[in-house]
C-alpha positions in Angstrom: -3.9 -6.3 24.0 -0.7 -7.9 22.4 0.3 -7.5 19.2 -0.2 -11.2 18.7 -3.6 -10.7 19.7 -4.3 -8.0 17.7 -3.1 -9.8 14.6 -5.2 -12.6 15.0 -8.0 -10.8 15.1 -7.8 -8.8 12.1 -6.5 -12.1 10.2 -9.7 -13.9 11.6 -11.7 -10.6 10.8 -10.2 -10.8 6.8 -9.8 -14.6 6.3 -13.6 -15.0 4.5 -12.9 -12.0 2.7 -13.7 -12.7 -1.3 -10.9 -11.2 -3.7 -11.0 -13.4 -6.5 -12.1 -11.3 -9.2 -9.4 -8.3 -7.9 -6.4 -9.2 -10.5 -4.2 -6.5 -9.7 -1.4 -6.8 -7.0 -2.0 -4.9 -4.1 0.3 -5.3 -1.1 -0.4 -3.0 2.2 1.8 -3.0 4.9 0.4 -1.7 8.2 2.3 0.0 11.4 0.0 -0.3 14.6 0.9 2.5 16.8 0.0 1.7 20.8 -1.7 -0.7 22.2 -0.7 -4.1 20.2 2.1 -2.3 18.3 3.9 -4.5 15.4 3.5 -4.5 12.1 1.7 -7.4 8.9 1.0 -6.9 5.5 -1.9 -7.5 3.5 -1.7 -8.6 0.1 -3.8 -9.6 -2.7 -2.3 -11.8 -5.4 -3.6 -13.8 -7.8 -7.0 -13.1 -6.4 -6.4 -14.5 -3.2 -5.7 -12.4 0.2 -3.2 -12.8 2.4 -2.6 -11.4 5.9 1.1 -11.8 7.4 2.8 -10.8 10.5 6.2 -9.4 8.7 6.9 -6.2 7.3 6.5 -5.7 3.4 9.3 -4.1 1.8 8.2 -4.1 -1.6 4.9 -2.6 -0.6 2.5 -0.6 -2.4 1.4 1.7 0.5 2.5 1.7 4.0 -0.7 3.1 7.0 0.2 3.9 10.1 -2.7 3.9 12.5 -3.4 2.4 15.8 -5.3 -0.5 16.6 -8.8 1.2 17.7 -8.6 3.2 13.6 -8.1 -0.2 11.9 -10.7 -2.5 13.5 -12.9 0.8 13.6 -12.2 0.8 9.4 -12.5 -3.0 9.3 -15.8 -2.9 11.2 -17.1 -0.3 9.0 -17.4 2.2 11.4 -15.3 4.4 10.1 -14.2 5.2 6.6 -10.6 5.1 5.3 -10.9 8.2 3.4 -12.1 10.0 6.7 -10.0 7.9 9.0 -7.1 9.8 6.4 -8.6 13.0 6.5 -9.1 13.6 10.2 -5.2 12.4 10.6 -6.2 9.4 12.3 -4.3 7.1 9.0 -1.2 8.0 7.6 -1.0 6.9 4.1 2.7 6.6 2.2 2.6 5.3 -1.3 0.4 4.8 -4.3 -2.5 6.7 -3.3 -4.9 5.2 -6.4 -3.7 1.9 -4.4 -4.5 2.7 -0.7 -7.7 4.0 -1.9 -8.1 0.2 -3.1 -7.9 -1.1 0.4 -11.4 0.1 0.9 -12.8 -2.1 -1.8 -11.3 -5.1 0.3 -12.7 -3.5 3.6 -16.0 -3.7 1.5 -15.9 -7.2 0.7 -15.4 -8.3 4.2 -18.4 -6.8 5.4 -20.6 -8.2 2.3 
């Protein structure tokens, strides 16, 4: 799998996902290790998301994961907080942030 590939299928995975009533600024960037390497950013903003293929240099919290970790989080088959734990995520950054992510990974599935 490319990384184009791989983008556009967590961007279609996310695109429904309902934000609106999250006010705060959250912006993720996320490294994919392996297979579809690259990285995008996920932001929310004004209570809208948005999901871009560029790096995020005024990011809250970088991951670094690989591609099977995030659509294994995405899916919810496998929770952030464990994926962190068991050293499949790296997490740098505002903690009280990245542990935000999982609300949004919450909504999607919803």
């Amino acid at each position: 799998m490319t990384y184009a590939e791989f983008f556009s299928e967590i961007k279609t995975a996310f695109m429904g996902t309902d934000v609106s009533d999250i006010k705060e600024h959250l912006a993720y960037q996320f490294n994919i290790t392996g297979e579809g390497e690259g990285a995008f950013y996920v932001e929310v903003k004004d209570g809208q998301l948005f999901i871009e293929p560029y790096e995020y240099y005024d990011r809250d919290v970088l991951f670094t994961c690989s591609a099977k970790t995030l659509r294994n989080m995405a899916s919810g088959k496998l929770d952030p907080v464990l994926a962190f734990t068991i050293q499949k995520l790296k997490v740098e950054g505002d903690f009280d942030k990245a542990l935000r992510f999982k609300e949004v990974i919450d909504r999607n599935k919803a």
